[in-house]
BAPAVEX-177476 format. One line per field, with one value per residue (C-alpha): residue number from 1; residue in three letters; x, y, z. Coordinates in pm, 1 decimal. Layout:
<nodes>
num = (NUM / ...)
residuo = (ALA / ...)
x = (X / ...)
y = (Y / ...)
z = (Z / ...)
</nodes>
This chain:
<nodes>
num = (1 / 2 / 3 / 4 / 5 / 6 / 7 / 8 / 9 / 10 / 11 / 12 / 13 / 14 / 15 / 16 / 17 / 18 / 19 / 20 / 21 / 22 / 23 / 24 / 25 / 26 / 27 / 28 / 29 / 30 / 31 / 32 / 33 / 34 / 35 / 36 / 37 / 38 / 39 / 40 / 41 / 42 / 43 / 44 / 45 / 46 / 47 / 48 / 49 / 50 / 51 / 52 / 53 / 54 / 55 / 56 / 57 / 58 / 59 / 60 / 61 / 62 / 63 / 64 / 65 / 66 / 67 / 68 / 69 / 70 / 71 / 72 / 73 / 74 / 75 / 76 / 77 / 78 / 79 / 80 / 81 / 82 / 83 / 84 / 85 / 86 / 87 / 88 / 89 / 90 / 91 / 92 / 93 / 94 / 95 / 96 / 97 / 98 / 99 / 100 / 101 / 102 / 103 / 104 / 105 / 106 / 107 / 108 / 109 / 110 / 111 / 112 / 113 / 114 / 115 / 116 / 117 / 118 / 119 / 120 / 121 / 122 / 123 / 124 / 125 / 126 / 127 / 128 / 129 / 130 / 131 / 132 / 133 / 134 / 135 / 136 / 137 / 138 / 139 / 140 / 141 / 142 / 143 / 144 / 145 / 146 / 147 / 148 / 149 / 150 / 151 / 152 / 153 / 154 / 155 / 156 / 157 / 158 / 159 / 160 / 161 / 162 / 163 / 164 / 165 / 166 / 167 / 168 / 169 / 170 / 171 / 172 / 173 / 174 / 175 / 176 / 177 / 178 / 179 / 180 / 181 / 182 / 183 / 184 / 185 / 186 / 187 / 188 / 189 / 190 / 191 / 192 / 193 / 194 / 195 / 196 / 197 / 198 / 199 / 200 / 201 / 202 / 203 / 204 / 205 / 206 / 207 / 208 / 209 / 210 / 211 / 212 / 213 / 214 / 215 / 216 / 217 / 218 / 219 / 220 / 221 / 222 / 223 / 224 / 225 / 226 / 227 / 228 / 229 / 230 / 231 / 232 / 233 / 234 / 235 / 236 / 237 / 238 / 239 / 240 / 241 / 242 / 243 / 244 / 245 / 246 / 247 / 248 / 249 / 250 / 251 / 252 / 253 / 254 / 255 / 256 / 257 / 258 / 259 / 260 / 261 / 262 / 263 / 264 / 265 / 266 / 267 / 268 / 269 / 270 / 271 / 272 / 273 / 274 / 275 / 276 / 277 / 278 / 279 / 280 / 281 / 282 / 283 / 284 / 285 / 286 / 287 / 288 / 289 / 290 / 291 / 292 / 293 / 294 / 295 / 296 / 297 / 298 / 299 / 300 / 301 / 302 / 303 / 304 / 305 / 306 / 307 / 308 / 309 / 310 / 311 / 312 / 313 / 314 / 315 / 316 / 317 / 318 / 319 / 320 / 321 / 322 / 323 / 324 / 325 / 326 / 327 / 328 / 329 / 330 / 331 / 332 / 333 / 334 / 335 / 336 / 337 / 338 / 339 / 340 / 341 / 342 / 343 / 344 / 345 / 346 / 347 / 348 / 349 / 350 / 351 / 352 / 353 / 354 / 355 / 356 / 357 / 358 / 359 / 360 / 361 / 362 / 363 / 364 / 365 / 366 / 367 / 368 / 369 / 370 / 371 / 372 / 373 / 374 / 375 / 376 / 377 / 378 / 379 / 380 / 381)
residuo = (UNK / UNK / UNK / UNK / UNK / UNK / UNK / UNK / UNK / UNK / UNK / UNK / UNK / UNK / UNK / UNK / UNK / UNK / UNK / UNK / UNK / UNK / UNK / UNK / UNK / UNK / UNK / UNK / UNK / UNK / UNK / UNK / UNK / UNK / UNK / UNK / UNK / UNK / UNK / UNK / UNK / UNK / UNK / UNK / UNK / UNK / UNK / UNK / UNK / UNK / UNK / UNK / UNK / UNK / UNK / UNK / UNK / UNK / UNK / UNK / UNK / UNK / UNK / UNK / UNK / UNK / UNK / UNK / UNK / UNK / UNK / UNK / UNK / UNK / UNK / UNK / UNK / UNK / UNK / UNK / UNK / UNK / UNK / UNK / UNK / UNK / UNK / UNK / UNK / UNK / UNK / UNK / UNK / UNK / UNK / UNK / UNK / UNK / UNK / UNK / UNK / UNK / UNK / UNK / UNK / UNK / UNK / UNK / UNK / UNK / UNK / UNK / UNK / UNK / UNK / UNK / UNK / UNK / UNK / UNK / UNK / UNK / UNK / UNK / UNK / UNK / UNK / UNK / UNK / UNK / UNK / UNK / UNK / UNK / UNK / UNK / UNK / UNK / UNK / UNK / UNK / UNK / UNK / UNK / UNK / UNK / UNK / UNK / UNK / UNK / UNK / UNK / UNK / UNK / UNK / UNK / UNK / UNK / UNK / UNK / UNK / UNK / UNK / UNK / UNK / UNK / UNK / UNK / UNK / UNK / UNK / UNK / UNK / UNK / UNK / UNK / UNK / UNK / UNK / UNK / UNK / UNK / UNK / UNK / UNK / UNK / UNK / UNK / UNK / UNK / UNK / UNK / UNK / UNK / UNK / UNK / UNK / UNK / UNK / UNK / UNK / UNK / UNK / UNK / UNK / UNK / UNK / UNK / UNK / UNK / UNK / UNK / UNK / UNK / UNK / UNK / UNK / UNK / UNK / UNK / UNK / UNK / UNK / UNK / UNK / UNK / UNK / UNK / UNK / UNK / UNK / UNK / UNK / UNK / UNK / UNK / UNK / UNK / UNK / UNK / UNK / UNK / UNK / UNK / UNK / UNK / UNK / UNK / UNK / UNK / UNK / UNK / UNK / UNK / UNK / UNK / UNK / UNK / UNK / UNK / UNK / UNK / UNK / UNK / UNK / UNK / UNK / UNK / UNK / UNK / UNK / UNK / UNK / UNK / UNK / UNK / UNK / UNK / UNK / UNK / UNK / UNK / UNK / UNK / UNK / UNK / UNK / UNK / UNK / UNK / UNK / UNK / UNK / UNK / UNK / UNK / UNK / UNK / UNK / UNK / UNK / UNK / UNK / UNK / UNK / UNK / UNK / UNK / UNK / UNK / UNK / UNK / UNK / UNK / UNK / UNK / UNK / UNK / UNK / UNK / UNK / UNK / UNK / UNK / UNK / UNK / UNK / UNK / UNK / UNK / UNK / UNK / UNK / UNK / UNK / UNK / UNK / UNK / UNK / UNK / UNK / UNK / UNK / UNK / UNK / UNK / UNK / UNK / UNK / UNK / UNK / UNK / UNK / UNK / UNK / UNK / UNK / UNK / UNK / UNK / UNK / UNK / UNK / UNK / UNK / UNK / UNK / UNK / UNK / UNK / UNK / UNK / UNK / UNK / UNK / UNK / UNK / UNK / UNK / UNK / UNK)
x = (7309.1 / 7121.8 / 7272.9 / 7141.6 / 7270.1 / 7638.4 / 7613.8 / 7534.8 / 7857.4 / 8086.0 / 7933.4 / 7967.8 / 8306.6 / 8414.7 / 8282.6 / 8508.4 / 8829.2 / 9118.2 / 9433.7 / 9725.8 / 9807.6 / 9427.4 / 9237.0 / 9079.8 / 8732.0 / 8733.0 / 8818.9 / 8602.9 / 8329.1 / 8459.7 / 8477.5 / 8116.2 / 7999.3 / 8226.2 / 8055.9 / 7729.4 / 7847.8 / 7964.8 / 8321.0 / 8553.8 / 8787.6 / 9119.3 / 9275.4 / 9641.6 / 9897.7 / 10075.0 / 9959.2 / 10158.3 / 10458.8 / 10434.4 / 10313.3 / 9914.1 / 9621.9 / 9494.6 / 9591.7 / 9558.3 / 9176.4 / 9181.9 / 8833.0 / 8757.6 / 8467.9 / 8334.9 / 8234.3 / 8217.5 / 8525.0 / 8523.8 / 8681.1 / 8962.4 / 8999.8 / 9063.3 / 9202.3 / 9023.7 / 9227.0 / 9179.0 / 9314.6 / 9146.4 / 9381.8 / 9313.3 / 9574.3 / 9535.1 / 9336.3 / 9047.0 / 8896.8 / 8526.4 / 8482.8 / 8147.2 / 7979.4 / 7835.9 / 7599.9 / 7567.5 / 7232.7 / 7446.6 / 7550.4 / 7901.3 / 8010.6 / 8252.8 / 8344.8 / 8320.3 / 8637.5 / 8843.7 / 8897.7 / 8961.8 / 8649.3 / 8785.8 / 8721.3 / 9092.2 / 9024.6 / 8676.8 / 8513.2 / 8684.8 / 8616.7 / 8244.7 / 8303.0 / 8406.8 / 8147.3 / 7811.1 / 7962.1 / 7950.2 / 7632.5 / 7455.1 / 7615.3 / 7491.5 / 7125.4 / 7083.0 / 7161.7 / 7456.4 / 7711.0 / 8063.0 / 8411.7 / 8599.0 / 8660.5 / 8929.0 / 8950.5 / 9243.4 / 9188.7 / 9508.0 / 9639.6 / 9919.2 / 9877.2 / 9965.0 / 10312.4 / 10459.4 / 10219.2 / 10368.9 / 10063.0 / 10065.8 / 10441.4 / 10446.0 / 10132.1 / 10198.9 / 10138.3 / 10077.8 / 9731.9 / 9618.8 / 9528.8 / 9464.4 / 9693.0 / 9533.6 / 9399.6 / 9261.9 / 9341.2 / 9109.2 / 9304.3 / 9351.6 / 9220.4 / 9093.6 / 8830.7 / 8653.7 / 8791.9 / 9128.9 / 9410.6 / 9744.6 / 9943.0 / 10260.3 / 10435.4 / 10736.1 / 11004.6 / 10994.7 / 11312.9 / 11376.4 / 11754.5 / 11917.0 / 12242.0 / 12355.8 / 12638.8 / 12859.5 / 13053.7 / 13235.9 / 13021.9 / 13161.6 / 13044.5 / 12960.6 / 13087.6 / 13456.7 / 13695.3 / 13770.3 / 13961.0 / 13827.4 / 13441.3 / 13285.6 / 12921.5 / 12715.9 / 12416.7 / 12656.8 / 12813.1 / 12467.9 / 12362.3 / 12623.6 / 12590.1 / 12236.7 / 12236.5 / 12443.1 / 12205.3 / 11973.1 / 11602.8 / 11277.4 / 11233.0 / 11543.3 / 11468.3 / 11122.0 / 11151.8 / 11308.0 / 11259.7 / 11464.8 / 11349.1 / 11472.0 / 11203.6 / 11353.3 / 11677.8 / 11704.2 / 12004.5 / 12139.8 / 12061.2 / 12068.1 / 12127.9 / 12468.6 / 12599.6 / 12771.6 / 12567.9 / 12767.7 / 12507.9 / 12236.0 / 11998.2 / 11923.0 / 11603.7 / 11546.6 / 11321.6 / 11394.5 / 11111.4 / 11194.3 / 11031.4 / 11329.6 / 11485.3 / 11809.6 / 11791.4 / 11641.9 / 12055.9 / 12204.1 / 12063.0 / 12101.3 / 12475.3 / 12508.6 / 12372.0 / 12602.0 / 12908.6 / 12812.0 / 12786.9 / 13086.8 / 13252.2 / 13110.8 / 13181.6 / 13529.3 / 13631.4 / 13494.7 / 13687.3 / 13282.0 / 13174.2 / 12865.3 / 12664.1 / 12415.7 / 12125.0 / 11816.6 / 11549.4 / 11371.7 / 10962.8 / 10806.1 / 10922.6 / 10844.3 / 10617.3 / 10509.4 / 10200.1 / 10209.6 / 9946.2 / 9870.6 / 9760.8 / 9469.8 / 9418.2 / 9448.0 / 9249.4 / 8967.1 / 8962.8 / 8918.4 / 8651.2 / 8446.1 / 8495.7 / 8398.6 / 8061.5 / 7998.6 / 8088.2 / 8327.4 / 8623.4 / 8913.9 / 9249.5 / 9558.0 / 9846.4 / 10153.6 / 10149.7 / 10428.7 / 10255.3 / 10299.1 / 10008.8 / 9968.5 / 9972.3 / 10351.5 / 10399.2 / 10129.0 / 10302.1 / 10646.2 / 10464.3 / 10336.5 / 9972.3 / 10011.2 / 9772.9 / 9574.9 / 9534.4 / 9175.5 / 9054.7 / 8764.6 / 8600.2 / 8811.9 / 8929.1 / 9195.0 / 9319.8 / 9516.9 / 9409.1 / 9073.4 / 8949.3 / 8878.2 / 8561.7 / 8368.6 / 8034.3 / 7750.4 / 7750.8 / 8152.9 / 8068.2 / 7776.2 / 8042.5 / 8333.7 / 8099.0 / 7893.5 / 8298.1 / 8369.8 / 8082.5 / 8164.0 / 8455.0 / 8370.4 / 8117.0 / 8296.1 / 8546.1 / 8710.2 / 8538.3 / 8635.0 / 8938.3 / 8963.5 / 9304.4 / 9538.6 / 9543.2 / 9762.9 / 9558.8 / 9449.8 / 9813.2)
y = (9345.0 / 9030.5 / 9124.2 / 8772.4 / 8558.2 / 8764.2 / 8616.1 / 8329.3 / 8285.1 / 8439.8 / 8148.7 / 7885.2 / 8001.8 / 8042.0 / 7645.1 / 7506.9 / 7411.0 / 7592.1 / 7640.7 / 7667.7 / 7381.6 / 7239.5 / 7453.7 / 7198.3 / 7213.1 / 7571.4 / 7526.8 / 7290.0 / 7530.5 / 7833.5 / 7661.2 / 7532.6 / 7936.5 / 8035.9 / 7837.5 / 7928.7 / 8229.0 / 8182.9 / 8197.5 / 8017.4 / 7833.5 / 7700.3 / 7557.2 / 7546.7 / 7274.0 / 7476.6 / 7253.7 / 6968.5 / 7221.0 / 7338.0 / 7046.3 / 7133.9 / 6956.5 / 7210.5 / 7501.8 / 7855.4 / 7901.8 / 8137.8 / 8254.7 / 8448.6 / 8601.4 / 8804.1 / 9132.3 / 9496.7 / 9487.0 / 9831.1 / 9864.6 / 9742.7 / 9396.7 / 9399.3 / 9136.8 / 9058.7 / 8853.5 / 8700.3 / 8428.3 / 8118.5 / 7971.8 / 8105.4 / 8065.3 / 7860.4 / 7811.0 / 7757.3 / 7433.9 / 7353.2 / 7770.7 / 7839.6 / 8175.3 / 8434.5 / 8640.1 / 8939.4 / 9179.7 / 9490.6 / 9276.2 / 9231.1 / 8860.3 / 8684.4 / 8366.4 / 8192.8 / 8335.5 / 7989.7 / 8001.5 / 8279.9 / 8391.1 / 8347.6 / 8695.5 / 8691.6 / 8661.4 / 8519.8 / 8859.6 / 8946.4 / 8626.6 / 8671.1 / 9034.0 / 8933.8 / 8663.9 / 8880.5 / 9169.1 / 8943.0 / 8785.8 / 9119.3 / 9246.4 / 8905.9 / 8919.1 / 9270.1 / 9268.1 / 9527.7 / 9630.3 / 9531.7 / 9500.3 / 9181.2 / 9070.9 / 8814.3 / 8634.3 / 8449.3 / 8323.6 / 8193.3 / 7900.8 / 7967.5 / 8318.6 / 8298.8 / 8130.1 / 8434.1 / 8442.4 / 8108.4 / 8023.1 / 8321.1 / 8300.8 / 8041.5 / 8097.7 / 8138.2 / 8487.5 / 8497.9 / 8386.8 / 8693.6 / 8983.5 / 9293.8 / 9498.9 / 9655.9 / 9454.6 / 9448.9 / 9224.2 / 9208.5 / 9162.5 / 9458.9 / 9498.4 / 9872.2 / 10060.5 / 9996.1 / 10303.8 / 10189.4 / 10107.3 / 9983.9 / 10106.9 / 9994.9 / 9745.3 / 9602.9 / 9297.0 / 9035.9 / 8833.1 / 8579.4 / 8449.4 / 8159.1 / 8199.0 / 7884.6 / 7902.4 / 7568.2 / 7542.8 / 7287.1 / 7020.7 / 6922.6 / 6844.5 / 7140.8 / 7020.9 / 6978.6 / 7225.9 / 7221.5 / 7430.5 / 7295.6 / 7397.0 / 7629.9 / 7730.6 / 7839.9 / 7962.7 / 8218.9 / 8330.8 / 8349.0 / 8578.3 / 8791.6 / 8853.0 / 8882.5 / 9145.8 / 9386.5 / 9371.0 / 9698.3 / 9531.3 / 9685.8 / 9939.1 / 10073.4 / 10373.7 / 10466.3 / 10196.1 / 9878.2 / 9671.2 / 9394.7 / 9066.1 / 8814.6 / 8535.8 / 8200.9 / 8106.3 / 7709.6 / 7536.3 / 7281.4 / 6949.6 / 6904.0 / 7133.1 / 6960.2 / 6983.1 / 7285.9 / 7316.6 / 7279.5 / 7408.2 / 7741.9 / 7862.3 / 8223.9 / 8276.6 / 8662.1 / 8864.6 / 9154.8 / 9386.6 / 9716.8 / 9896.9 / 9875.5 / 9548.8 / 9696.2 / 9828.6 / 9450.7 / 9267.8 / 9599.3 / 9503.4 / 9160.9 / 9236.8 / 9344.0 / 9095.3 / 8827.1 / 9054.3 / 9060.6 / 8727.2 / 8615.0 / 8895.0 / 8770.3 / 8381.4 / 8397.8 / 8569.0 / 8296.3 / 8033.2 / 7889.4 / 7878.7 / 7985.9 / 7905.3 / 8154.5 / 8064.0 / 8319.4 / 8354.5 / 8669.1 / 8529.9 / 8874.9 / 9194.2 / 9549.8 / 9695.6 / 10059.6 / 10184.1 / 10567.9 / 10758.1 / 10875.4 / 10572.0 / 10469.7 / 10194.7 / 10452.9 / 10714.2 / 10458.8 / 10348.0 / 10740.7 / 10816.8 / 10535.8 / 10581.8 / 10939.8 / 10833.2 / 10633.0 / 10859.2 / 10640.1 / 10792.9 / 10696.6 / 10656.6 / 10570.4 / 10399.2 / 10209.1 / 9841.8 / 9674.8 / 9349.4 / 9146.8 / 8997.1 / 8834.1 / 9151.2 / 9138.4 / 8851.1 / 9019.1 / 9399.0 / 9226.5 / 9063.9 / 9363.8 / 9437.1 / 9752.0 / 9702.7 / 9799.2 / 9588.2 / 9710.0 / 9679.1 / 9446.5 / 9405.5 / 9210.8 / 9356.0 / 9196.4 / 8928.6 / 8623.8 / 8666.5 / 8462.4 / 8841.4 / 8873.3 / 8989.0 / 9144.0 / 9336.6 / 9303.0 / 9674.8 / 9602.6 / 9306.1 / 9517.8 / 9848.2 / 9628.9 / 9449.2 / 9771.0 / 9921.6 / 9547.3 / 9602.2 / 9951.7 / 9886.9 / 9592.1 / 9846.3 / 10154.5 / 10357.8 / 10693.5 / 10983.4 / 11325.3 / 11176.7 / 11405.0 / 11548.9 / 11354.6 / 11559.6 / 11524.5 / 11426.0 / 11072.3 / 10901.9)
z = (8999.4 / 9167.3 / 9569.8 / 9634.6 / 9365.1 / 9421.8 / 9817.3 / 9720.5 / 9518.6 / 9773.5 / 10009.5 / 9786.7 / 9697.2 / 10038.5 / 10128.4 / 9959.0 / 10108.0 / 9922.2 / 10043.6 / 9827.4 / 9574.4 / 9644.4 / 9447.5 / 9278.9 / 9366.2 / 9352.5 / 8955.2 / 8870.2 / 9052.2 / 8827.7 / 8496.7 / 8512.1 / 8600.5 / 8320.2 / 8078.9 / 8180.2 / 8087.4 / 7746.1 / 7831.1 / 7624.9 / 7881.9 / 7960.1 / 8243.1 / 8215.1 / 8343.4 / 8596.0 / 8870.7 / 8810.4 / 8736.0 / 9120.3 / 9294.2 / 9311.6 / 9184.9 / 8975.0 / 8711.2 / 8667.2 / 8500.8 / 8207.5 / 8034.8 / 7739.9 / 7683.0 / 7314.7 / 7336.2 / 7130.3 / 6925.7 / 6920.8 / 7306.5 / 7444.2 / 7582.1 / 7979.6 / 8229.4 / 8521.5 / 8795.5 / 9087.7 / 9354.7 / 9384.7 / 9712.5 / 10057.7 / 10378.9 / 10666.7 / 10870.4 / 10640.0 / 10646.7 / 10819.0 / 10803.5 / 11008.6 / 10834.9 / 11045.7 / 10852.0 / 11111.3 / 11114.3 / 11000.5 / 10700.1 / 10789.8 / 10652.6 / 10962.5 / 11076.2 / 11409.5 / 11475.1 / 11438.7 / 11086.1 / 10804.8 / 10604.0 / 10279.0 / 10144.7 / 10027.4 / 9719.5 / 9691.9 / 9711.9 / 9408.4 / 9271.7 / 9370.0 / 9229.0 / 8862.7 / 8858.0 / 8901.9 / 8737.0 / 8438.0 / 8486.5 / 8535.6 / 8186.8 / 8031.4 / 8212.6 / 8121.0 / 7754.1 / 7853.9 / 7574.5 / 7741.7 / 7603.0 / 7518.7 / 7866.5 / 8002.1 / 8335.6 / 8474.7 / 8810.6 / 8970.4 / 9193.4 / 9479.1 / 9491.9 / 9843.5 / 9789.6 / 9594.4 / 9322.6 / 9262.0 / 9005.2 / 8776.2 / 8768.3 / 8546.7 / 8340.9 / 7949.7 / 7898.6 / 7508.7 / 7553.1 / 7708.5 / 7443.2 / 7660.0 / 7764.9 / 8073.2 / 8406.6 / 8679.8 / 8984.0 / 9260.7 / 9587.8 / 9791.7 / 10169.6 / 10250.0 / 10137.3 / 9780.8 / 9565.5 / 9677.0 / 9396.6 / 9463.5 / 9135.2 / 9290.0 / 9442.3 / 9592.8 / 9471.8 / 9704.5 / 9771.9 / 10057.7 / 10161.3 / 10402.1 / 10515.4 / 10688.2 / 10897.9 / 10963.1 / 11235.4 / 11454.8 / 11719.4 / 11997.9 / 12378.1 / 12581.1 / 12894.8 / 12786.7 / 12630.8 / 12294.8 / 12102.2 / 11775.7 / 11834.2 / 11670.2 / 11809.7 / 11481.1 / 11649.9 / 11828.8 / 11500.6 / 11329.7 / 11617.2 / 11595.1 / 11220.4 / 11287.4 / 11605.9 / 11317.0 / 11038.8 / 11036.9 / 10975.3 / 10943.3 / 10736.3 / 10557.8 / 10400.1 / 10212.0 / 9960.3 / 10087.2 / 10398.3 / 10566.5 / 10828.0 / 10973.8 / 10989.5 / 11117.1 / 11295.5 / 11330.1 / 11453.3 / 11748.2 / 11783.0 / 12186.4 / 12506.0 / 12590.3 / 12192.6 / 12065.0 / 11718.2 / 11422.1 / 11197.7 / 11176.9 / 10934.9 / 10939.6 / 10702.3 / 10566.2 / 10348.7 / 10118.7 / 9992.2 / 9786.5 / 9513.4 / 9367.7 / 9201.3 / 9204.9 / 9558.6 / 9643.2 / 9534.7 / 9691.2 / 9999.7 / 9992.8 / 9891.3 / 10215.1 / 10424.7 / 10214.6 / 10292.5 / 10678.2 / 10727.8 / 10536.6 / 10737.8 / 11065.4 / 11003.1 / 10845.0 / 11184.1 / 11325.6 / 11116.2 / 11024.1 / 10686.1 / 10527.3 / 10265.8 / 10091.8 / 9903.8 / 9771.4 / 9576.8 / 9361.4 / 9409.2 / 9285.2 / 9092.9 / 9158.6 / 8947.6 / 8876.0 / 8642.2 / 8572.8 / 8702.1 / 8353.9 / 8209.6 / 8085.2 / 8260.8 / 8608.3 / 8412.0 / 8359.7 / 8755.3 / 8813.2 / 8642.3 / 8711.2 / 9119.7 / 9037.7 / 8842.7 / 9136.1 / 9397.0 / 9535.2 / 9655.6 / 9508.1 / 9689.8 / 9433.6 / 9669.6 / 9693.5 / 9913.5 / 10037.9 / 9969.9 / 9654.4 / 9451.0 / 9128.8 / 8942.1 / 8991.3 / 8772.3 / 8521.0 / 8487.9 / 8333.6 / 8062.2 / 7879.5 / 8080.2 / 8253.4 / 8578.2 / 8902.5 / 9230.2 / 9354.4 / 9719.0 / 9648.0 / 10004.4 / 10206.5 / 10546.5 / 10885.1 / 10614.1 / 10671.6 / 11028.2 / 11188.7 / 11235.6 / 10828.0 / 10735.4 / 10442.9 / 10403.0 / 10179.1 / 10097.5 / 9988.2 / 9806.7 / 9586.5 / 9543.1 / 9422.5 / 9182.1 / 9076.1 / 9025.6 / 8800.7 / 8587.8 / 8474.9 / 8401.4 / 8202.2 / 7971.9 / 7991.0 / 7817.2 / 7996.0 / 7862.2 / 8062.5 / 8319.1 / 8604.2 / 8677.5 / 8939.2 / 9290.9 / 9568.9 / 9818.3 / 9519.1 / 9659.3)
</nodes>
């Protein structure tokens, strides 16, 4: 591993300005390294399909036939704010920013992570399996980019996504549907200051409905919020019209329309007593996903943290990534915590002692097999 070369990339990958449906510049960065690399690469049309400027990158690279291919993913947008980032390269070798931007680490460290693991294989005449890369737009708006990427291109059937905060040795190997709902409530306007019989305040019938929902957490698998309640129009207008805005996570798809189920019922309940109506709209962004702990593709992870004596903590998250979309086409995967820590939050920061354990953990896996898997223990989840 070059550690210089792999910071270099993380800082060239975190100048660029890349929020969600403006990856652009970050592609055309990624397909040039690719290249270099002897990948073969695509870059598909999904951007025009979702309203960005650029499409989900997809790379292909030749290796000994005799292993198994693998899928290495990553993100290539980052949230706001993000643009005129000012690094901060501190003495201990943590990786900030000034503090008024994010860093970027999410996902660019696993970005970075992906790219030197390759280029050490390639510099040091390494055998390595047939390796594939997809590096994805609008991961940030529910996976939105590798939602719509064509799936029959890909020919492994295990991955690896890189997007996971915590410590390296970390593996999500489960995660949680993600739904979001409006329920809009119409009532009747009319001035405040003079009684009407015919009013109908919708922002007090949305409350209601919404001061009997149960939110948080609902039980060990699902959760419930309420986001967003818009409505009125003035101080001295009773508003006619409310938006209540809601989000659904379980580990359960079933458990996910159970749930929402009941928040339909309520506020029909609620509004019809009311004489408002409501209208309901929703939307399924992500699916749960589960890998077993038995698989190879968990086995693998395993013993390659052990061989590196990195300790290796298999978990669930209750946030979504693009592995989502990539378990319900066939490719049984991990998420992996690949050195980025406080994201989506100005406090974000990486190290370069992450950024060299998630790449030495990328380029084992890209050359190994499992030979003697350890057996799962309690204390792994």
């Amino acid at each position: 591993m070059n550690t210089k070369r792999l910071i270099n990339t993380f800082l060239d990958l975190i100048s660029i300005y890349s929020p969600s449906l403006q990856e652009r510049y970050v592609c055309d960065y990624l397909t040039r390294r690719l290249k270099d690399l002897g990948f073969e690469v695509y870059e598909d049309l999904v951007g025009e399909q979702i309203g960005g400027n650029s499409g989900n990158l997809y790379g292909y690279l030749e290796g000994d036939e005799s292993l198994e291919p693998l899928l290495f993913c990553a993100h290539m947008d980052t949230v706001e704010p993000a643009r005129g980032k000012k690094v901060i390269m501190h003495d201990d070798g943590m990786i900030t920013s000034d503090g008024k931007t994010i860093l970027g680490s999410d996902a660019m460290s696993g970005v970075s992570a992906i790219l030197e693991a390759i280029s050490t294989l390639k510099e040091d005449n390494n055998n390595h399996r047939p390796i594939e890369v997809l590096f994805c737009v609008a991961e940030e708006i529910y996976g939105l980019g590798s939602k719509f990427f064509d799936y029959s291109a890909i020919k492994s059937k295990q991955s690896y996504t890189l997007d996971l905060s915590g410590d390296v040795g970390s593996a999500a190997f489960k995660a949680p549907s993600l739904l979001t709902f409006d329920m809009i409530v119409e009532g009747k306007s009319g001035h405040s200051n003079f009684k009407s019989d015919n009013t109908i305040n919708a922002i007090i019938v949305a409350c209601k409905a919404v001061s009997q929902l149960k939110t948080g957490k609902i039980d060990t698998r699902s959760t419930l919020n309420i986001g967003l309640i818009q409505g009125g129009r003035a101080p001295n207008i009773i508003p006619d019209r409310c938006a209540v805005k809601g989000e659904i996570r379980s580990f359960s798809n079933d458990e996910t329309y159970v749930l929402l189920e009941k928040v339909i019922k309520l506020f029909t309940r609620v509004t019809e007593e009311f004489g408002a109506k409501l209208e309901v709209s929703y939307e399924m962004h992500i699916e749960a996903y589960e890998t077993p702990l038995n698989h190879p593709v968990v086995m693998r992870f395993q013993e390659i943290c052990e061989k590196l004596d990195i300790p290796c903590k298999l978990c669930s998250t209750f946030g979504g990534s693009d592995n989502n979309n990539i378990e319900h086409h066939g490719i049984k995967g991990l998420v992996l915590a690949a050195a980025m820590n406080s994201c989506h939050s100005n406090d974000e920061y990486t190290s370069v002692s992450e950024l060299e354990r998630i790449t030495e953990v990328t380029i084992e896996l890209m050359k190994g097999e499992i030979k003697k898997p350890r057996k799962l223990n309690s204390y792994d989840i």
